[in-house]
NUFI-406139 format. One record per residue (C-alpha): residue in three letters; residue number from 1; z, x, y. Coordinates in pm, whole numbers. Layout:
N
residu: Ala num: NUM w: Z u: X v: Y .
...
END
This chain:
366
residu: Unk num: 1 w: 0 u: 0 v: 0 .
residu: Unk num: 2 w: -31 u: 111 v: 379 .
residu: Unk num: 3 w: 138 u: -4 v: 681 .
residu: Unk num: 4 w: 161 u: 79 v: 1033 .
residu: Unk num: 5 w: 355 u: -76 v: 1368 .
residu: Unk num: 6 w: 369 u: 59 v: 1665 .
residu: Unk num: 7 w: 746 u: 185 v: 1783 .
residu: Unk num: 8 w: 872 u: -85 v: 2039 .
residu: Unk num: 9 w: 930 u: 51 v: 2396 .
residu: Unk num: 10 w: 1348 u: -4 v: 2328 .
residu: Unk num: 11 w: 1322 u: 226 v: 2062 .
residu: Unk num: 12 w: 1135 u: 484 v: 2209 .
residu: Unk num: 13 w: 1363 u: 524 v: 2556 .
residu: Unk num: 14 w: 1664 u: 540 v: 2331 .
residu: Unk num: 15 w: 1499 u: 817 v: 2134 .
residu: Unk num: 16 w: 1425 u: 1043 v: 2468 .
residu: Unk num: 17 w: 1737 u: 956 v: 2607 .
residu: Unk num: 18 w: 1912 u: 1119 v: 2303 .
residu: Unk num: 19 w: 1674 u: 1340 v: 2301 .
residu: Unk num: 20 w: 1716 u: 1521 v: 2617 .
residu: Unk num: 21 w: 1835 u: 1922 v: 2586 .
residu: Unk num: 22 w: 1727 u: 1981 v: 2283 .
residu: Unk num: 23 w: 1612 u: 2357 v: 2173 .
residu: Unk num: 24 w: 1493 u: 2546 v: 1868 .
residu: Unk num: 25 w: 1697 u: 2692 v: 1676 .
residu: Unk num: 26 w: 1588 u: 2913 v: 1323 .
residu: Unk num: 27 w: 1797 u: 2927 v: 1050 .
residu: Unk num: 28 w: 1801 u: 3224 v: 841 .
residu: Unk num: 29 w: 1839 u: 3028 v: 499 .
residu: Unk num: 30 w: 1800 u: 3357 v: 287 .
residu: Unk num: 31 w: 2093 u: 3539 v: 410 .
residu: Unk num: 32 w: 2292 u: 3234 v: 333 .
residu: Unk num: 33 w: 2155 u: 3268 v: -21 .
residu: Unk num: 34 w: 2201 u: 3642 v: -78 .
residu: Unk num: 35 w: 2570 u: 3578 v: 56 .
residu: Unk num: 36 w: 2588 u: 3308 v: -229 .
residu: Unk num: 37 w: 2459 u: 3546 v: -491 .
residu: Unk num: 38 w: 2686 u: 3837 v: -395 .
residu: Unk num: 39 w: 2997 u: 3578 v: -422 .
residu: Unk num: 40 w: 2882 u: 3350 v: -712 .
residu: Unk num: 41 w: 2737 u: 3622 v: -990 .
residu: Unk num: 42 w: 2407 u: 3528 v: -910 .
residu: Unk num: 43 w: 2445 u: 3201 v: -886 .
residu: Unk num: 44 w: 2519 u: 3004 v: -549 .
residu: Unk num: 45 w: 2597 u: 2697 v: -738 .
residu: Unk num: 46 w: 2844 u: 2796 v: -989 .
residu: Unk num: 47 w: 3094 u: 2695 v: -727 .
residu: Unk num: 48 w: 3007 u: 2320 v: -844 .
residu: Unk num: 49 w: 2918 u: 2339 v: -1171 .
residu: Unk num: 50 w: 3112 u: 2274 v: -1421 .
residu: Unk num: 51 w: 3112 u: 2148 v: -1785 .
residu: Unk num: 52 w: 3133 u: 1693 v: -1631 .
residu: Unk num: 53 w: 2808 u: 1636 v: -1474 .
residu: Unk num: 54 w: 2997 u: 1422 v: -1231 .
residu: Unk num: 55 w: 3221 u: 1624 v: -1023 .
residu: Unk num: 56 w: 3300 u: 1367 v: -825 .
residu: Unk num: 57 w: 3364 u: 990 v: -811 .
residu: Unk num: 58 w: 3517 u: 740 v: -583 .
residu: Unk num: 59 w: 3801 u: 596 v: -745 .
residu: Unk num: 60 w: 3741 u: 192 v: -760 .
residu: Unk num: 61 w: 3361 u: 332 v: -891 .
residu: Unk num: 62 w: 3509 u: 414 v: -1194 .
residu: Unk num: 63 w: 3586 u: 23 v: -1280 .
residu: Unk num: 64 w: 3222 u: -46 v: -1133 .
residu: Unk num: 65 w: 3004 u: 93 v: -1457 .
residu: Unk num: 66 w: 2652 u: 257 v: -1430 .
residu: Unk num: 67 w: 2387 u: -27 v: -1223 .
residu: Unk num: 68 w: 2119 u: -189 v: -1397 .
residu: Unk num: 69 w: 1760 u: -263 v: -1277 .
residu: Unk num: 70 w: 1506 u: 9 v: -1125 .
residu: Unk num: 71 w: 1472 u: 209 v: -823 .
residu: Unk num: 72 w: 1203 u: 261 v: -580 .
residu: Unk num: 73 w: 1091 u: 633 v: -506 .
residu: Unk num: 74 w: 1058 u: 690 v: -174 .
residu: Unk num: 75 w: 967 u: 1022 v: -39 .
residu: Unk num: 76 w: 868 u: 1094 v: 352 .
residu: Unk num: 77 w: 564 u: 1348 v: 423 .
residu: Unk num: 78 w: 330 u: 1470 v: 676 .
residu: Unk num: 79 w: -11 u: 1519 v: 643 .
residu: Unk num: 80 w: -55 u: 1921 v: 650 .
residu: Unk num: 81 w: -212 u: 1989 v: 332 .
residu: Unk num: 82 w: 156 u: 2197 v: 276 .
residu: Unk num: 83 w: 308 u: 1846 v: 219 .
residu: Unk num: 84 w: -26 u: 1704 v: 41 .
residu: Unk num: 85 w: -5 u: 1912 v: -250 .
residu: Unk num: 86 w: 334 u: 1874 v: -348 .
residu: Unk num: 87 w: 335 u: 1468 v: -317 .
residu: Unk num: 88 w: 21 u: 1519 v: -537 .
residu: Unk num: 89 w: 227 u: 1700 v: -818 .
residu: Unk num: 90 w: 549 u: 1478 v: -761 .
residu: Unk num: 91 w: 317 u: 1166 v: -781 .
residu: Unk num: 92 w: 168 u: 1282 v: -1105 .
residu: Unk num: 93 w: 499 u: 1340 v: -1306 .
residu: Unk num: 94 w: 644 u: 1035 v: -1146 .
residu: Unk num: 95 w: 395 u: 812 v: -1315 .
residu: Unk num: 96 w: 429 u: 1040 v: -1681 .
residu: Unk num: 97 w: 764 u: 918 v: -1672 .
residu: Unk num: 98 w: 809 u: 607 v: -1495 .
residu: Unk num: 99 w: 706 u: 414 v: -1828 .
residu: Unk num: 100 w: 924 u: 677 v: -2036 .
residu: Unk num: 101 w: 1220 u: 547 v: -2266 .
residu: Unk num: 102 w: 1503 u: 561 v: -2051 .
residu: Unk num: 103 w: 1383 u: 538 v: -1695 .
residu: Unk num: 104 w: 1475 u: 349 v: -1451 .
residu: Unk num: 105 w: 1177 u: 417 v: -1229 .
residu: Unk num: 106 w: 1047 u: 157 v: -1057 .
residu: Unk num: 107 w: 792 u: 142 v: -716 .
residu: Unk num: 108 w: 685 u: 431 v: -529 .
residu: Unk num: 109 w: 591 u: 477 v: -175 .
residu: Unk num: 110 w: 477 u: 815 v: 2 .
residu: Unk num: 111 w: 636 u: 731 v: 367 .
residu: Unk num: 112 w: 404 u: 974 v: 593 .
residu: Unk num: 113 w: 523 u: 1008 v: 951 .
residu: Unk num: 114 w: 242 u: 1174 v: 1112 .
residu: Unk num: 115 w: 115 u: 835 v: 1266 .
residu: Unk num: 116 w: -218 u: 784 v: 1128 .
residu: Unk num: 117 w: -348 u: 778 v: 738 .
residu: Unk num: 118 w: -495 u: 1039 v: 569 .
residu: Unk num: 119 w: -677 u: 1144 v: 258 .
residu: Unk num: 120 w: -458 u: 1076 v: -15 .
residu: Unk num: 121 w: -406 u: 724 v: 117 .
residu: Unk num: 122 w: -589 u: 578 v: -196 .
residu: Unk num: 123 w: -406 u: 832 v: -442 .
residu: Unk num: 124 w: -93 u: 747 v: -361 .
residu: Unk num: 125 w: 91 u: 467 v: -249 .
residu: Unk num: 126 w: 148 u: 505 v: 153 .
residu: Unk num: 127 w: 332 u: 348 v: 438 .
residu: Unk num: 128 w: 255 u: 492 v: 723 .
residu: Unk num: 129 w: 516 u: 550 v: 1009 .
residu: Unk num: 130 w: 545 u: 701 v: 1369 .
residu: Unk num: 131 w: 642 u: 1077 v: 1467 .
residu: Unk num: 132 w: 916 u: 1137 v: 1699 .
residu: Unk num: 133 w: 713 u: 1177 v: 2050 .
residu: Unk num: 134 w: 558 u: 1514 v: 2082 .
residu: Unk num: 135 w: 823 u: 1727 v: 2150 .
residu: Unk num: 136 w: 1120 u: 1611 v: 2066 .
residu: Unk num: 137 w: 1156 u: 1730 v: 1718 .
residu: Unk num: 138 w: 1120 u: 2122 v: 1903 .
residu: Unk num: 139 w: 981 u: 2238 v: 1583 .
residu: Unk num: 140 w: 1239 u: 2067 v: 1336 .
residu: Unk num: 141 w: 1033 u: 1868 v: 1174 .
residu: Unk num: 142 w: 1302 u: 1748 v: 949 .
residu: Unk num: 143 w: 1451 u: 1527 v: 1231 .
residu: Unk num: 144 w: 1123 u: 1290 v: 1132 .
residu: Unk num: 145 w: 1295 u: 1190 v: 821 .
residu: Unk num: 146 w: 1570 u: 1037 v: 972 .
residu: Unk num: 147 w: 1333 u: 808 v: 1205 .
residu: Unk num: 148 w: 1062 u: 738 v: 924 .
residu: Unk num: 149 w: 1334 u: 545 v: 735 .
residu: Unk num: 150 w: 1457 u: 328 v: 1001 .
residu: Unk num: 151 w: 1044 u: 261 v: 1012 .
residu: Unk num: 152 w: 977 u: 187 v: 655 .
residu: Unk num: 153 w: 1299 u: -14 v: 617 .
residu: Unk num: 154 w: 1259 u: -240 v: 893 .
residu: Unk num: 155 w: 862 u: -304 v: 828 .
residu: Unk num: 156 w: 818 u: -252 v: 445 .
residu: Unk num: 157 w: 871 u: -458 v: 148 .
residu: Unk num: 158 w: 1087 u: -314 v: -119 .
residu: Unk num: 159 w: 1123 u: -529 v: -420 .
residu: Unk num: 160 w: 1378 u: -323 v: -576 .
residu: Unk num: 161 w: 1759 u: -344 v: -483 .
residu: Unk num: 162 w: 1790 u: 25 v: -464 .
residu: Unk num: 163 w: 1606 u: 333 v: -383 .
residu: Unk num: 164 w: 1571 u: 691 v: -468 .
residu: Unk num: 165 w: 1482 u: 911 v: -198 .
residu: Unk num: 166 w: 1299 u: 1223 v: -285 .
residu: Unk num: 167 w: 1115 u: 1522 v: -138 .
residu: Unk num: 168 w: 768 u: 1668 v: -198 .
residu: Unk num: 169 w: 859 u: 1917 v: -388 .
residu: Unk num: 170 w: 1054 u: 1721 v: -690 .
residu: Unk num: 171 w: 932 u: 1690 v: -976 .
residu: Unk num: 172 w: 1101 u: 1491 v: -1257 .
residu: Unk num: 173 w: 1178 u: 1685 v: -1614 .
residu: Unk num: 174 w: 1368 u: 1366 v: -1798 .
residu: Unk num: 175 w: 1322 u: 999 v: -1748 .
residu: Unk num: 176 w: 1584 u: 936 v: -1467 .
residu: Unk num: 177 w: 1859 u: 660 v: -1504 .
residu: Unk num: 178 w: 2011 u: 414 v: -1244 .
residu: Unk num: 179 w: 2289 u: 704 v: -1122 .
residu: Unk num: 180 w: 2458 u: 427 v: -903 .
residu: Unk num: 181 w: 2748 u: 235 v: -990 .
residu: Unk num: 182 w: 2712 u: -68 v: -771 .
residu: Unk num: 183 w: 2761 u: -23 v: -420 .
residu: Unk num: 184 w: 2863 u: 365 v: -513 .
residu: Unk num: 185 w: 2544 u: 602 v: -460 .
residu: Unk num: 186 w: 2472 u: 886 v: -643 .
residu: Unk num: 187 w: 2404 u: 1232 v: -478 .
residu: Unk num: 188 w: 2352 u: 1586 v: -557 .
residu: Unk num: 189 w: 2621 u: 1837 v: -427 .
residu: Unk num: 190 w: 2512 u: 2116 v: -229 .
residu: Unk num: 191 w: 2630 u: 2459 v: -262 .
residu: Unk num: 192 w: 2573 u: 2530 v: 103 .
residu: Unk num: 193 w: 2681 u: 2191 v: 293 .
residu: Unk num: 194 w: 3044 u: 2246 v: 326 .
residu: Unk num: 195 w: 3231 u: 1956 v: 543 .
residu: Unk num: 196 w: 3594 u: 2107 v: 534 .
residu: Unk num: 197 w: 3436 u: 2444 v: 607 .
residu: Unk num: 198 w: 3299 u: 2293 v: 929 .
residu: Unk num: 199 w: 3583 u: 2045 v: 1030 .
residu: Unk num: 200 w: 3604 u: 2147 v: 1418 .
residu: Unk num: 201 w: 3197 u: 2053 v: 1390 .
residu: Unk num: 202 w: 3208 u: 1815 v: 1212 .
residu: Unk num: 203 w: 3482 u: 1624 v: 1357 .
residu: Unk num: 204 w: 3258 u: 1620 v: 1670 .
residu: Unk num: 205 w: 3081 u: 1325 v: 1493 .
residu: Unk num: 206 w: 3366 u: 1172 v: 1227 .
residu: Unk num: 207 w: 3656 u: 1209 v: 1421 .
residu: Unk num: 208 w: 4040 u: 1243 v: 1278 .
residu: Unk num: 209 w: 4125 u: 855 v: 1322 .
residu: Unk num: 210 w: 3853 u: 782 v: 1072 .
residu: Unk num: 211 w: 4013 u: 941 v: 795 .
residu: Unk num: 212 w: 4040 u: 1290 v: 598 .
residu: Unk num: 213 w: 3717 u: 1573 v: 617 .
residu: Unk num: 214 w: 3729 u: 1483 v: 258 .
residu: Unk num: 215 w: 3533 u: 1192 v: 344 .
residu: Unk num: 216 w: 3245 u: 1381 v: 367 .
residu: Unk num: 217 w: 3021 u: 1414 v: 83 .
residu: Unk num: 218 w: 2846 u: 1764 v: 60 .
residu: Unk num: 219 w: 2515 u: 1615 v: -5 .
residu: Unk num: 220 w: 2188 u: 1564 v: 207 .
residu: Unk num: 221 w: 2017 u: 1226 v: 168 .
residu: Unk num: 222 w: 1780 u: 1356 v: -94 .
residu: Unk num: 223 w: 1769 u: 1310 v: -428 .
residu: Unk num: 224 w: 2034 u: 992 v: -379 .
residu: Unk num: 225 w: 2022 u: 641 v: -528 .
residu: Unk num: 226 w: 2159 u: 388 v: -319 .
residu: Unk num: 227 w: 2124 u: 37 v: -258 .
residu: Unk num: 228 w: 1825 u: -88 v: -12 .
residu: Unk num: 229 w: 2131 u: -257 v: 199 .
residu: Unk num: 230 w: 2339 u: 8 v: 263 .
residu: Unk num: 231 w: 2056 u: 246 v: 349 .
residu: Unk num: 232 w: 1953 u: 14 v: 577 .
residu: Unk num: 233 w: 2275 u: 14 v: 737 .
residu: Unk num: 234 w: 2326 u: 382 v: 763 .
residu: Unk num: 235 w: 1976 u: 509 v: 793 .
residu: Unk num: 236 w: 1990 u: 417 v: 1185 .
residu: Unk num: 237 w: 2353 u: 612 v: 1220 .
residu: Unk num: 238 w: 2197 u: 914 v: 1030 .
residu: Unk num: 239 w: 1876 u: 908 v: 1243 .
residu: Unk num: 240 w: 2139 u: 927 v: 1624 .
residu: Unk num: 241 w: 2409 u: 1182 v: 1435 .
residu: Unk num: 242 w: 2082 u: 1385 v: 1356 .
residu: Unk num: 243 w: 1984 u: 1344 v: 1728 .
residu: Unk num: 244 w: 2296 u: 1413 v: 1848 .
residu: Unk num: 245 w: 2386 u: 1683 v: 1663 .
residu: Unk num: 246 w: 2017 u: 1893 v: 1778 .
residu: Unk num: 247 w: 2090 u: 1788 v: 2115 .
residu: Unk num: 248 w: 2479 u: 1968 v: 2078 .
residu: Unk num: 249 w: 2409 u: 2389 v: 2084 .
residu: Unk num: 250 w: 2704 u: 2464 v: 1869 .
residu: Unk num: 251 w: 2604 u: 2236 v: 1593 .
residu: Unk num: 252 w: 2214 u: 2319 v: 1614 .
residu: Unk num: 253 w: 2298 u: 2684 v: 1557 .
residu: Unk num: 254 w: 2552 u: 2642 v: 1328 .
residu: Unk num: 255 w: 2358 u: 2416 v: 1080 .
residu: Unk num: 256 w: 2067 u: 2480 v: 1170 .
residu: Unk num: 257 w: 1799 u: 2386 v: 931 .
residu: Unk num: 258 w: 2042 u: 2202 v: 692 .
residu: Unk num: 259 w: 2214 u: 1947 v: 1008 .
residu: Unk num: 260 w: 1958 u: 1643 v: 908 .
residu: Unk num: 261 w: 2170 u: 1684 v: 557 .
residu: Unk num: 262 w: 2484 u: 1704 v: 721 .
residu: Unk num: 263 w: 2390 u: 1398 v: 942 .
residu: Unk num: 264 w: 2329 u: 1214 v: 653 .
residu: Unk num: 265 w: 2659 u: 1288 v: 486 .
residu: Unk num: 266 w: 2902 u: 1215 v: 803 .
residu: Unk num: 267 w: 2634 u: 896 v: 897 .
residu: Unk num: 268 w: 2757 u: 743 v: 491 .
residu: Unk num: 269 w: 3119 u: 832 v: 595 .
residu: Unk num: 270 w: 3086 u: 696 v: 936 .
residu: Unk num: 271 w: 3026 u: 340 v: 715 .
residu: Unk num: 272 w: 3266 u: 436 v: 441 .
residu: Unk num: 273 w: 3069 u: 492 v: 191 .
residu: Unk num: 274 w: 3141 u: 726 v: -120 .
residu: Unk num: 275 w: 2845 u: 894 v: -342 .
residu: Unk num: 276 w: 2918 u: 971 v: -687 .
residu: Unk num: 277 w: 2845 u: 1342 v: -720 .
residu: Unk num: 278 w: 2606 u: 1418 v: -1000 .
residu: Unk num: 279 w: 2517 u: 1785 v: -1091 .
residu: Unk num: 280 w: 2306 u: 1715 v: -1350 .
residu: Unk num: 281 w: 2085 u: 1496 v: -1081 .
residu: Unk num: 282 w: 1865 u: 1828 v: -1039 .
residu: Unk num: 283 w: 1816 u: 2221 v: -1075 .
residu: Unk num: 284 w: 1690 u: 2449 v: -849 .
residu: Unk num: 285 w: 1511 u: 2760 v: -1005 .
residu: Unk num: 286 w: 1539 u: 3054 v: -989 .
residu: Unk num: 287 w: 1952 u: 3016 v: -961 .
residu: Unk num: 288 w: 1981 u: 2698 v: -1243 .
residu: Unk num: 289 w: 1762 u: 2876 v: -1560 .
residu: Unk num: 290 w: 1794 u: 2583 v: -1843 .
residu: Unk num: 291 w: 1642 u: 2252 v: -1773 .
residu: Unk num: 292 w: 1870 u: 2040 v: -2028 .
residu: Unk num: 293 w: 1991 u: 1703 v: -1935 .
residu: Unk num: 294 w: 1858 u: 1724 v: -1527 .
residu: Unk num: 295 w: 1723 u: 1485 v: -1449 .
residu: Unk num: 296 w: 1423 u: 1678 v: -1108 .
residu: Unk num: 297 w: 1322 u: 2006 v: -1097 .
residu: Unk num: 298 w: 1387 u: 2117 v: -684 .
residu: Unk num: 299 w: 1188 u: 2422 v: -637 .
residu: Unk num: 300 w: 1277 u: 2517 v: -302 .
residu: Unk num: 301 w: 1362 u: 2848 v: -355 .
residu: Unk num: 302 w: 1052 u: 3151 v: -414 .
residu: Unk num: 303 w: 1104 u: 3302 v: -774 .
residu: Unk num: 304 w: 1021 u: 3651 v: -782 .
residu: Unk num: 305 w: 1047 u: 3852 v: -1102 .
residu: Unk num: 306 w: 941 u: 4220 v: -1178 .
residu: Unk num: 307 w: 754 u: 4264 v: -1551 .
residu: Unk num: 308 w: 1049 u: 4245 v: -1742 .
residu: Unk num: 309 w: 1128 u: 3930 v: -1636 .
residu: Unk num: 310 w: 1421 u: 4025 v: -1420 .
residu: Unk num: 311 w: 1509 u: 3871 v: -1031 .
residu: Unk num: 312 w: 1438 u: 4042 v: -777 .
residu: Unk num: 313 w: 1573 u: 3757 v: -515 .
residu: Unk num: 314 w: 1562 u: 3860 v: -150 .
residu: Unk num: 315 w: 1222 u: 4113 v: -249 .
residu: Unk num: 316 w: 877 u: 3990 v: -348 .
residu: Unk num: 317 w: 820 u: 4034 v: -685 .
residu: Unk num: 318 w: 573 u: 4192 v: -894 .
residu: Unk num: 319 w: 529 u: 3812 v: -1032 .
residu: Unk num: 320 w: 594 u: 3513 v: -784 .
residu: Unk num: 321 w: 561 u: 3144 v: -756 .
residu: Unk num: 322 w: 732 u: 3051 v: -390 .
residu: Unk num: 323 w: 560 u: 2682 v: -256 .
residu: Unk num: 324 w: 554 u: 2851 v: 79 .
residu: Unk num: 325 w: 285 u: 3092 v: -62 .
residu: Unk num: 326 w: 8 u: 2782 v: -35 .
residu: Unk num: 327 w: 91 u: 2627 v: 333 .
residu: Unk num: 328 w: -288 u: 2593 v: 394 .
residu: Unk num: 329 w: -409 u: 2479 v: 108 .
residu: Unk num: 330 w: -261 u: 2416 v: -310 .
residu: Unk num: 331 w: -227 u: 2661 v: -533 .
residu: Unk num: 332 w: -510 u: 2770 v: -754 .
residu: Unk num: 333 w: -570 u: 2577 v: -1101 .
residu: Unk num: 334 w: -410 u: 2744 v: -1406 .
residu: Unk num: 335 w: -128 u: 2978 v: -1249 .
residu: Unk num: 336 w: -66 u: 3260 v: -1455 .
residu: Unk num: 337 w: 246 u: 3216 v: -1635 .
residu: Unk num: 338 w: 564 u: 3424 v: -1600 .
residu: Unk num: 339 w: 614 u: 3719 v: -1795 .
residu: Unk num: 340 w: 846 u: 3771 v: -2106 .
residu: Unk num: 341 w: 1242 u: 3730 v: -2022 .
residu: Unk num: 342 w: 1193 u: 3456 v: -1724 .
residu: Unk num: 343 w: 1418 u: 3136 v: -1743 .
residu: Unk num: 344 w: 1304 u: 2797 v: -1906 .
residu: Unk num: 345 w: 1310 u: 2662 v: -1592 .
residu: Unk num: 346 w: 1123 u: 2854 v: -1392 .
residu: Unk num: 347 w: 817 u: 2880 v: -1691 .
residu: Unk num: 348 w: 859 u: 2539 v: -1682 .
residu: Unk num: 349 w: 790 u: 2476 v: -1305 .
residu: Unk num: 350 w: 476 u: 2659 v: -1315 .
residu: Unk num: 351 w: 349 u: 2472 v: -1655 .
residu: Unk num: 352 w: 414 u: 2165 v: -1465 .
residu: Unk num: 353 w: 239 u: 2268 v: -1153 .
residu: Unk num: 354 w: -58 u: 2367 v: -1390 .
residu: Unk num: 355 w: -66 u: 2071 v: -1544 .
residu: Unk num: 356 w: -127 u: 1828 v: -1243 .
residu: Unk num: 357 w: -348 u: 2071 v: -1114 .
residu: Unk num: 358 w: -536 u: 2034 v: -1395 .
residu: Unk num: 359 w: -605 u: 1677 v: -1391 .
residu: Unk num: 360 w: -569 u: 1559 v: -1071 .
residu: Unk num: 361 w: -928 u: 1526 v: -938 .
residu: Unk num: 362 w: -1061 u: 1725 v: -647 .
residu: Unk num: 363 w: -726 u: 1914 v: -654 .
residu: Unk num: 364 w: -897 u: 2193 v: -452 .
residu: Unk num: 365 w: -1026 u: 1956 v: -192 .
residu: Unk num: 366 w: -758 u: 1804 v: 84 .
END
């Protein structure tokens, strides 16, 4: 499907209103990960993994049970051919297992916030949204997501009673489940968003009289399954906490590229709302190496091995896949695979990459 409506004038004066001040701000991501690796053996999230894939859960959610029905996938995009390729590989797998044994995969629906359609609009199922007005974003692009939901949720219409939102680059490994317990959500915990670590920040936006730091979830909004109500009543707080908190110097450079995720996390505890935290919702090669019971494959980070099939994180290796390798354009057809000694996971990213590639047609041609 495809949509479009034009942002009202209300809308847009609020947005450059909150938007005034803001700057750019970088955020050097893989220091933050080497820092990670020197303090958790390698492995930046050992400091949430345990043995219980759910290491955390609201109390009363306990006495809820597991939610029935399907979810619709929802994942927001532009159209750089960066973006293209990976929604063409997450679209793929999504339909090899939406009819799996197991899965609770329901509708899907590319949300693409650049404003106009594009090429893949009879590929994949679009909605298409307004961009924040030129400028405003000051090269975070991420604040779009925020803003594209408020869109899609006001103008779209989503059968399902809750929704999974996703990224480009997911891709699912095992038919996914209903994660939510009712009105409970279900989120992946981040290593690297840390709410009690922050508390003077964050209390700039969840203040003391609204309860304990604790109330913060360290998640991002994506992957999470939550009901379409809820989402529609936080999506518009996460959208102005996101605003506010690039328009504020001393959050923008102390989140930096990760503050859309921590807007989403203090915009659910702004409405009291708990997520279940699920580690087995997704891995992230190189760091997680087994796939096992995941449930999406996040591949974020660049894998770089030398021919024996050992990391060299932080230095390009002598074999690579890293996403950001193919921002003009996808990766070639048939990959060459990793050499002896490299993770499951990782030689499984790349044999899933190879085999959309392989049979998605015109898969050279954006």
């Amino acid at each position: 499907m495809s949509g479009k409506k034009k942002v009202g004038r209300g809308s847009m004066l609020v947005l450059v209103l909150l938007a005034v001040g803001f700057f750019f701000a970088t955020y050097n991501f893989t220091t933050m990960l080497m820092h990670y690796k020197a303090s958790s053996d390698g492995n930046p999230t050992a400091d949430v993994y345990s043995t219980d894939p759910i290491v955390g859960m609201p109390r009363k959610a306990k006495f809820v049970g597991k939610s029935k029905g399907k979810f619709h996938v929802v994942v927001t995009a532009t159209d750089a051919p960066y973006s293209q390729w990976q929604c063409r590989v997450m679209y793929y797998w999504y339909k090899k297992y939406r009819d799996a044994p197991g899965s609770d995969l329901g509708g899907y629906t590319r949300v693409l916030h650049s404003g106009k359609e594009d090429s893949l609009m009879k590929e994949i199922p679009t909605f298409v949204v307004d961009p924040l007005p030129d400028g405003l974003d000051r090269g975070y692009i991420v604040l779009n997501r925020p803003w594209a939901f408020v869109q899609w949720l006001e103008k779209a219409t989503i059968e399902e009673e809750y929704i999974l939102m996703g990224e480009p680059d997911h891709i699912f490994v095992n038919p996914l489940p209903n994660l939510a317990h009712g009105n409970y959500p279900a989120g992946f915990p981040f290593f690297y968003i840390k709410p009690a670590d922050n508390e003077k920040i964050i209390r700039k936006y969840y203040p003391a009289e609204m309860g304990p730091i604790t109330n913060v979830d360290p998640i991002g909004n994506s992957p999470a399954i939550i009901t379409k109500s809820l989402l529609m009543k936080i999506a518009p707080t996460w959208m102005n906490v996101s605003l506010r908190m690039k328009n504020d110097k001393e959050t923008d450079e102390a989140f930096g590229w990760v503050q859309e995720m921590y807007a989403y996390a203090v915009a659910s505890a702004l409405h009291g709302v708990k997520h279940i935290l699920r580690k087995d919702f997704m891995l992230q090669p190189p760091w997680d190496t087994e796939i096992g019971k995941k449930f999406i494959l996040h591949y974020t980070y660049g894998c770089d091995y030398n021919m024996k099939g050992e990391l060299t994180y932080g230095k390009i290796g002598k074999w690579r896949f890293d996403k950001r390798s193919h921002l003009n354009g996808p990766p070639p057809r048939n990959l060459s695979l990793p050499p002896p000694g490299v993770p499951e996971s990782v030689v499984r990213l790349v044999k899933m990459v190879n085999e959309a590639s392989a049979n998605i047609p015109g898969w050279d041609t954006l």
